[in-house]
C-alpha positions in Angstrom: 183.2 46.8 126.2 181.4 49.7 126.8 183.5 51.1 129.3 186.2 51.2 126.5 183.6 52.7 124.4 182.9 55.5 127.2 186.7 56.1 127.6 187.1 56.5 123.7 184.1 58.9 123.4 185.5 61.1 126.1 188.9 61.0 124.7 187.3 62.1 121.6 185.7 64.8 122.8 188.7 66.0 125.4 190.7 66.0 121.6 187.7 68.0 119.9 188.1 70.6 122.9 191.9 70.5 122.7 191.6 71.1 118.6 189.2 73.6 119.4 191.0 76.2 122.0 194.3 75.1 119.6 192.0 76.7 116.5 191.2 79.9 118.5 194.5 80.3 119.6 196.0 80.0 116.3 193.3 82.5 114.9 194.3 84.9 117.4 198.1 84.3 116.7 197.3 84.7 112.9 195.5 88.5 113.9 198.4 89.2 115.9 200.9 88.6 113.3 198.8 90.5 110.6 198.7 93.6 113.2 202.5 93.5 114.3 202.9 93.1 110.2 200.7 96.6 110.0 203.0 98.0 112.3 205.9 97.4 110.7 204.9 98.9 106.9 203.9 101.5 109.0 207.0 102.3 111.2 209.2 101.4 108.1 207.0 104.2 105.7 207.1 106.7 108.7 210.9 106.3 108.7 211.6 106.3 105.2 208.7 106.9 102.9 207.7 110.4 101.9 206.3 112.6 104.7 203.2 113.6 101.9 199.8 112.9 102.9 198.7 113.6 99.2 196.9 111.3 96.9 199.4 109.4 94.3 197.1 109.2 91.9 195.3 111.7 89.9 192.7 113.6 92.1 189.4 111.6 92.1 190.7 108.9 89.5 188.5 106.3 92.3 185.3 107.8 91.1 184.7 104.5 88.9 184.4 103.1 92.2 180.7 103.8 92.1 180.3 103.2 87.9 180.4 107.4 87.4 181.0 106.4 83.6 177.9 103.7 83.1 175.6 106.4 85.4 176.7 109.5 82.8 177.1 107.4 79.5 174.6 108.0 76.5 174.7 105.9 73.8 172.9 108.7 71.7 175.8 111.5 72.0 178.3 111.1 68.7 182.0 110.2 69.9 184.1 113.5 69.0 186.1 113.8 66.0 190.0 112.6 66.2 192.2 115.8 65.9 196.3 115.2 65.6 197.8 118.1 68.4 201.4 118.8 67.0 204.0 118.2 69.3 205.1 121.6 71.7 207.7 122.1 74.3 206.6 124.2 77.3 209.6 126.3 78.7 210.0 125.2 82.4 209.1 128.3 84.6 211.8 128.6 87.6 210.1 129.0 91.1 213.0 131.1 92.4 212.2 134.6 92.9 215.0 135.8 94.3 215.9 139.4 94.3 217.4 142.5 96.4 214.7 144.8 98.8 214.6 147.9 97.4 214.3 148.9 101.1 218.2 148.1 102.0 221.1 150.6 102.5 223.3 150.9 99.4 227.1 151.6 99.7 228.0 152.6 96.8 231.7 151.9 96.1 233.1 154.0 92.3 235.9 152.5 90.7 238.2 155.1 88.7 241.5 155.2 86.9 244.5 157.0 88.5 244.5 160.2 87.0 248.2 159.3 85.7 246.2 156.6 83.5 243.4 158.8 82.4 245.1 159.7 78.9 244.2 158.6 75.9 246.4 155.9 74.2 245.9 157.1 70.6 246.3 161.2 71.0 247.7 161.6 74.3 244.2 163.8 75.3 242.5 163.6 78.2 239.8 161.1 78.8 236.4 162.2 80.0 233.6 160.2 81.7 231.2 158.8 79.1 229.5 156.4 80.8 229.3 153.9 84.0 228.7 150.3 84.6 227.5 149.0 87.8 226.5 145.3 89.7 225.1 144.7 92.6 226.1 142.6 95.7 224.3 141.1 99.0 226.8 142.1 101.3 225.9 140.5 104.7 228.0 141.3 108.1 227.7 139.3 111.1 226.5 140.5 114.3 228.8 143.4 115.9 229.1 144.0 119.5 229.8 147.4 121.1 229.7 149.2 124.3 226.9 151.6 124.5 227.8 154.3 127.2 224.9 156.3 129.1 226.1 159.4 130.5 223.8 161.3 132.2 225.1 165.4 132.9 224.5 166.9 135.9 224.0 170.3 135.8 223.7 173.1 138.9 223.8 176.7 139.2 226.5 179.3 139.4 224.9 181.7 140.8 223.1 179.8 143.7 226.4 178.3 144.1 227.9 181.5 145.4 225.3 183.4 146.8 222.7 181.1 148.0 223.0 178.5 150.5 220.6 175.9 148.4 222.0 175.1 145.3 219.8 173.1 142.9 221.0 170.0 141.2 219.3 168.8 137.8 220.4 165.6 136.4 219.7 165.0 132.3 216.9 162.3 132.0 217.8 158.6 130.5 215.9 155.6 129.6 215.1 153.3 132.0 217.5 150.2 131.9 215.9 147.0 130.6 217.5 145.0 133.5 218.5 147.4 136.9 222.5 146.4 137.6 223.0 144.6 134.3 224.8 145.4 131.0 221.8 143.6 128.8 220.8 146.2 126.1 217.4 146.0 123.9 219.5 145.3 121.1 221.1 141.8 123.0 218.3 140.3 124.6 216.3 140.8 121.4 219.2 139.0 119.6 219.3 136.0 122.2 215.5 135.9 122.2 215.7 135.3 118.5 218.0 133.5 118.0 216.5 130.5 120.8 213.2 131.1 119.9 212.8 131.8 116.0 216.1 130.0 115.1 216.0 127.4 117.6 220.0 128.2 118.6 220.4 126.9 121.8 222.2 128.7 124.8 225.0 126.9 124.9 225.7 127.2 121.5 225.6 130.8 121.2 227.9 131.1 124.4 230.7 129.5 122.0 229.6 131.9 119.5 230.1 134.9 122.0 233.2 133.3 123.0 234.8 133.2 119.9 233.9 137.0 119.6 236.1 136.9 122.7 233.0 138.1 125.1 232.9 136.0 127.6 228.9 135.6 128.3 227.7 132.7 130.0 224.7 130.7 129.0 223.3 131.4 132.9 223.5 134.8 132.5 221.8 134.6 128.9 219.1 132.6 130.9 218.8 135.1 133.8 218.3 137.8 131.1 215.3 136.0 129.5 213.7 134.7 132.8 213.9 138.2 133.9 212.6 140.2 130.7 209.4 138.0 129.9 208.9 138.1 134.0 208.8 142.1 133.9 208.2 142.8 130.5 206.3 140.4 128.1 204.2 138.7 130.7 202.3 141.9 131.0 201.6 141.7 126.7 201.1 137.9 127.4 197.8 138.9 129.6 196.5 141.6 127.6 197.0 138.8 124.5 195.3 136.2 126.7 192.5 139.1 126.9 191.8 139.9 123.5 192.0 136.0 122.6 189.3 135.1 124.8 187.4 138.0 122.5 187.1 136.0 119.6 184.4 133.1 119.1 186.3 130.8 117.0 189.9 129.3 118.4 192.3 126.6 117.7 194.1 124.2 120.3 196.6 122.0 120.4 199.1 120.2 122.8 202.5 119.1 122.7 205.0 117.7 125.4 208.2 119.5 127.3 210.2 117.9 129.5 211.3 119.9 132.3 214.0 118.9 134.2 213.9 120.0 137.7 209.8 120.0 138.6 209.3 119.9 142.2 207.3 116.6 142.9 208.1 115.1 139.2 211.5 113.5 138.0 213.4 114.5 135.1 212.0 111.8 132.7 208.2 113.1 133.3 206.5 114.7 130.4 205.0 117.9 131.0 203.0 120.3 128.6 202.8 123.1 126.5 199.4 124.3 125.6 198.6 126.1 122.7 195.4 128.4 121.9 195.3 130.5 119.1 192.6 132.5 116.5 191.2 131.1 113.2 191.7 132.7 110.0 188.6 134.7 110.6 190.6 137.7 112.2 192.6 141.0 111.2 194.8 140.6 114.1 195.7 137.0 114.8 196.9 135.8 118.3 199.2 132.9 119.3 199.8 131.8 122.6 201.1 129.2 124.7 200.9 128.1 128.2 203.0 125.5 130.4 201.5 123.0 132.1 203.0 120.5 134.3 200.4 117.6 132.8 197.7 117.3 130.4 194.3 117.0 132.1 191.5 118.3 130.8 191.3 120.9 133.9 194.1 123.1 131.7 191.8 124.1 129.0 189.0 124.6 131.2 190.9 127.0 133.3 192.2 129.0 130.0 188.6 129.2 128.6 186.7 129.7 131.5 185.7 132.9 130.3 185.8 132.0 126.3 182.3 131.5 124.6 182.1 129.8 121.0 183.9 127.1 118.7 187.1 125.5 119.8 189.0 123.6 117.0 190.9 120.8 118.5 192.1 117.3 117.5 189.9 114.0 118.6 192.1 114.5 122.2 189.1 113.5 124.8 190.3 116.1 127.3 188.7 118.7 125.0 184.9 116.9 125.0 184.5 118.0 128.6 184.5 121.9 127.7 182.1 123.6 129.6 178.6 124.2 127.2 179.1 127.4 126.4 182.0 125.5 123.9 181.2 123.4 120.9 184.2 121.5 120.0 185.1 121.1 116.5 186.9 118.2 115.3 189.9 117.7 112.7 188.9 116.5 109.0 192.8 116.0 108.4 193.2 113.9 111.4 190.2 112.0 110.1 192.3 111.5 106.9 195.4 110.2 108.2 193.8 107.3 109.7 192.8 106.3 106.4 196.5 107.2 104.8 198.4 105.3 107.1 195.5 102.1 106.8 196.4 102.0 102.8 200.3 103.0 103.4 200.5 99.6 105.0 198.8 97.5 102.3 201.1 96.1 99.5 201.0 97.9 96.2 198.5 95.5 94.7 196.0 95.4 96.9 195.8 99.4 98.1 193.2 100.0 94.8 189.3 99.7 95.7 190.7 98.8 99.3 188.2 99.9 102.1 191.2 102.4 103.0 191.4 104.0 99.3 187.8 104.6 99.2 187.8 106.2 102.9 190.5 108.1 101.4 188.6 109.1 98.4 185.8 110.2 100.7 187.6 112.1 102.5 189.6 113.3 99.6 185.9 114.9 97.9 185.7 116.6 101.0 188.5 118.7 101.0 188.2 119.1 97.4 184.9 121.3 98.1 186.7 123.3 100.8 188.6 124.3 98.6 186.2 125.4 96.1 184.8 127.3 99.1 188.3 129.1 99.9 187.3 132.7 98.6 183.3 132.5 99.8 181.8 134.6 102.8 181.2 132.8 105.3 177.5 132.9 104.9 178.0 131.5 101.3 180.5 129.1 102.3 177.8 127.8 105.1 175.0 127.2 102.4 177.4 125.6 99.7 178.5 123.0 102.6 174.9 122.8 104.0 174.2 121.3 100.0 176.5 119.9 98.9 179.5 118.5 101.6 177.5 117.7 104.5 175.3 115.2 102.3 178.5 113.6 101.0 180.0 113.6 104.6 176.7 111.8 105.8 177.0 109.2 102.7 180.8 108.8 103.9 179.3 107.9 107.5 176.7 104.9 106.4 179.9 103.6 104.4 181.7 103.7 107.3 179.3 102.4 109.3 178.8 99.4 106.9 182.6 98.6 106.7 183.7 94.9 108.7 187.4 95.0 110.0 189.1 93.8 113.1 188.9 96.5 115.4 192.7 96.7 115.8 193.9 96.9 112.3 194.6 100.2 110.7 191.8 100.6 108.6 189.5 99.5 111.7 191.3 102.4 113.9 189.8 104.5 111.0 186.7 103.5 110.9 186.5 103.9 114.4 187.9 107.5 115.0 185.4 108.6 112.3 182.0 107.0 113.6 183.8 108.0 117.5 184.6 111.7 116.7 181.3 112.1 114.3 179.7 114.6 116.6 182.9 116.5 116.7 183.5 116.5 113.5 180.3 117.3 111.6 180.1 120.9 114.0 182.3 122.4 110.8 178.7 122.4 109.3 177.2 124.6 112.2 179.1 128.1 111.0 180.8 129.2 108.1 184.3 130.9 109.8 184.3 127.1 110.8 187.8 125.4 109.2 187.5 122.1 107.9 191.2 120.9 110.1 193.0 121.8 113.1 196.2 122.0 110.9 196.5 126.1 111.7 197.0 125.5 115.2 199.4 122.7 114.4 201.3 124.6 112.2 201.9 127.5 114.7 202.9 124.7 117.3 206.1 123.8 115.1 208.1 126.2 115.8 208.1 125.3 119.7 208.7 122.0 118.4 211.5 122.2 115.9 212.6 124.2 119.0 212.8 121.5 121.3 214.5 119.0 118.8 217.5 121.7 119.1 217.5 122.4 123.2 215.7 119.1 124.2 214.6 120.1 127.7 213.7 123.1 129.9 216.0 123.4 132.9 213.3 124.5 135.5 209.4 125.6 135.7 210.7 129.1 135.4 212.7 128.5 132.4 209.8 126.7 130.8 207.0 129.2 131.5 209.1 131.9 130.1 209.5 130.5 127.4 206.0 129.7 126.8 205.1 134.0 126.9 208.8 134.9 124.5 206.7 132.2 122.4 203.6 133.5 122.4 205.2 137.0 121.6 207.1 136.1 118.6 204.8 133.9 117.5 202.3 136.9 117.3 204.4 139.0 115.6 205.1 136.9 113.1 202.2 136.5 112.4 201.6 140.2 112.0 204.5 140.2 109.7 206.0 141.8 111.8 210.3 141.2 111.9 210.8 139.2 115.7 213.9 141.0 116.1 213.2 145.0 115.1 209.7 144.4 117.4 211.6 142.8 120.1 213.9 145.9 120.1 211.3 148.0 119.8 209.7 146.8 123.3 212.2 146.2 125.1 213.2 150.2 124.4 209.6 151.4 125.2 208.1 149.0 127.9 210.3 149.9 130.9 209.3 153.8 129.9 205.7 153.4 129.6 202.8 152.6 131.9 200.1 149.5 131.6 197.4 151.9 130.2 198.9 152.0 127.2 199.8 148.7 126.4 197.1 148.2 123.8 199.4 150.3 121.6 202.3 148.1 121.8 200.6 144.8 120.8 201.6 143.5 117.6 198.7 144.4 115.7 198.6 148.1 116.9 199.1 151.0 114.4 201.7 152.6 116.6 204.5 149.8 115.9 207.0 151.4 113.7 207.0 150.5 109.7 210.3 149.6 110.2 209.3 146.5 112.9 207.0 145.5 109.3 208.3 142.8 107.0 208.5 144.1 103.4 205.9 142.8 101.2 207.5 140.7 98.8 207.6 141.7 94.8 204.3 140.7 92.9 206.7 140.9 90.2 
């Protein structure tokens, strides 16, 4: 009897042990499920919900969240009078401004009777001019090619000729060729350049285009052409760029990847990288530039800064905390943000309101509501407004976050984790007023390279790629010069090869020598 008893107890317990593993591995299944569900609101928003990051709702509605109404309310104030407001119709203002530059050639085309015709129908006399009509028209022509011819005269002397037995030769000076034993003008290169790197056309597709023209020009030769003028030309702007960028105290950073396809020691499937560094919106004369790289470890930015002292804006990539100390990183608010956007994205309609993701998002949402207050302070006012008010709000956000309970792995717990993890980065916006409160300039200047790549997918070799990464850097910087990519492009490519390296501080984008016609026209305040 009781070795039945025994038997029955330890079957009992094996079963309690059995139900109990069973009960954790159903809890973990149940997480599991619950983050694979995440991922799939997520996925299926990211492919087709709006891109938007903006709050639905009116800005700051959430503030009930903390009783704003029963902390202001006072019983003793009178409730204001009801007034009827007739009803009025506000004409809808059009956005368009569309318009003709003043600054454009006019052809001016008159359209007159045959003089047969110019009699009048009543009295027979002769009809005079007494007035004119006239309309304008956009008339755009596509690109025309044409042979430019150098000849160079050579010219001697008569006199030495017949009497002398040295006769001396003088040949009329030309320009310098852009590329020594090729037909590429200024004018063609500048129009490739432009059309790769600010249209994002790719070779191949602008050999068909010369084609049609009935040019034959092959996308290798196109390449060669590029290869060869950033090699001798822009990569000598790229390091005096690379110069005055390491100047400034504050910078932006940002990576993105670039698959190249033949890398020696790599195959075509690896991921390489284009760095980009660039100045803050504390500058006159803003730089952008971008460097290859065949990886992403954190030796590339220490190699580009080495000689760089001050703040570096980056995004909560690790590779950017081991900066050498003369660096404080600074981290990205807007990143910050997203965490918290794509946490309530995922939740169903229902439950997004008061959720720990809509009040992370309303934190973060006050934030960037004082920045903007502070868009058109000096920095030293903007540093005292955010030393009162926003970094006490942004310490407040940190002990909510700090006091939120949610599986590590969920959305909203990624949140909460990249804010208390990047908190140190983050709250060094607070240490200098030229400080931005998001990385979101450096990512907006790293589009173009990538709309780029979505058009010619790859680099074909390491050569390819790093030439592309100083043409980048150069129209980048214009543009952001206003400067027209084209006309400046032109303008070097016709002045480089004839000058020396001394003076190429007066062919940088900012300098005053560039020609007004380089300059985009301001557009009508009108």
């Amino acid at each position: 009897m009781k070795v039945k008893l025994k038997e029955s107890l330890e079957h009992n317990s094996s079963m309690a042990a059995e139900n109990a593993v069973l009960k954790n591995r159903i809890t973990e299944l149940e997480l599991l499920v619950k983050y694979y569900e995440e991922q799939f609101r997520l996925a299926k928003h990211r492919q087709f919900g709006a891109s938007s990051e903006k709050s639905e709702c009116g800005e700051y509605e959430q503030l009930s969240l903390f009783d704003e109404a029963e902390a202001t309310a006072d019983v003793n104030v009178p409730e204001p009078e009801l007034i009827e407001i007739e009803k009025h119709y506000r004409k809808r203002r059009s956005l368009v401004n569309d318009g003709l530059p003043e600054n454009l050639p006019v052809e001016v085309i008159e359209h007159a009777l045959p003089e047969e015709e110019q009699i009048c129908g009543e009295c027979g006399g002769e009809l005079h001019v007494m007035g004119r009509e006239s309309r304008r028209e956009l008339k755009i022509i596509p690109a025309r090619v044409r042979v430019v011819e150098h000849i160079s005269n050579v010219y001697s002397c008569r006199k030495c000729e017949n009497n002398n037995d040295h006769t001396p030769i003088v040949k009329a000076p030309t320009p310098e060729p852009l590329i020594k034993g090729s037909f590429a003008s200024a004018e063609a290169v500048a129009h490739i350049m432009t059309q790769k790197f600010v249209m994002s056309v790719p070779l191949y597709r602008q050999e068909q285009e010369w084609n049609r023209q009935g040019i034959m020009l092959s996308r290798q030769t196109m390449s060669n052409w590029l290869i060869r003028c950033s090699d001798d030309w822009l990569a000598l702007l790229y390091k005096r760029m690379r110069m005055k960028l390491l100047e400034h105290e504050v910078l932006h950073a940002d990576e993105t990847p670039v698959q190249v396809l033949h890398e020696p020691g790599k195959t075509a499937q690896s991921g390489s990288y284009m760095w980009l560094y660039r100045t803050s919106g504390d500058t006159k004369t803003p730089i952008v530039l971008y460097e290859y790289q065949p990886d992403r470890k954190g030796e590339r930015p220490k190699v580009f800064l080495k000689d760089f002292k001050g703040y570096l804006h980056t995004d909560g990539y690790e590779r950017y905390h081991d900066l050498p100390g003369g660096i404080t990183v600074v981290g990205c608010w807007a990143h910050a943000r997203r965490k918290f956007v794509e946490a309530l994205k995922i939740l169903p309609k229902e439950q997004q309101k008061n959720s720990a993701a809509d009040i992370g998002r309303w934190y973060c949402d006050g934030l960037f509501s004082l920045e903007r207050k502070y868009a058109g302070y000096s920095a030293e006012k903007r540093y005292e407004a955010r030393m009162k008010y926003s970094l006490p709000f942004a310490e407040d956000f940190l002990l909510w976050a700090n006091s939120v309970n949610a599986l590590p792995k969920s959305l909203i717990g990624k949140a909460v984790s990249y804010l208390t993890g990047q908190w140190a980065y983050l709250k060094n916006v607070y240490l200098d007023g030229r400080l931005e409160f998001s990385n979101n300039r450096a990512e907006r200047s790293i589009k173009p390279f990538v709309i780029g790549r979505k058009n010619w997918l790859f680099a074909n070799t390491v050569n390819g790629a790093k030439s592309s990464s100083v043409i980048y850097s150069v129209i980048e910087t214009a543009k952001e010069n206003n400067l027209n990519p084209f006309d400046y492009l032109v303008w070097l490519f016709q002045t480089v090869p004839n000058t020396t390296t001394s003076k190429l501080d007066d062919l940088l984008p900012w300098s005053d020598n560039v020609p007004v016609a380089c300059r985009v026209p301001k557009k009508d305040d009108s």
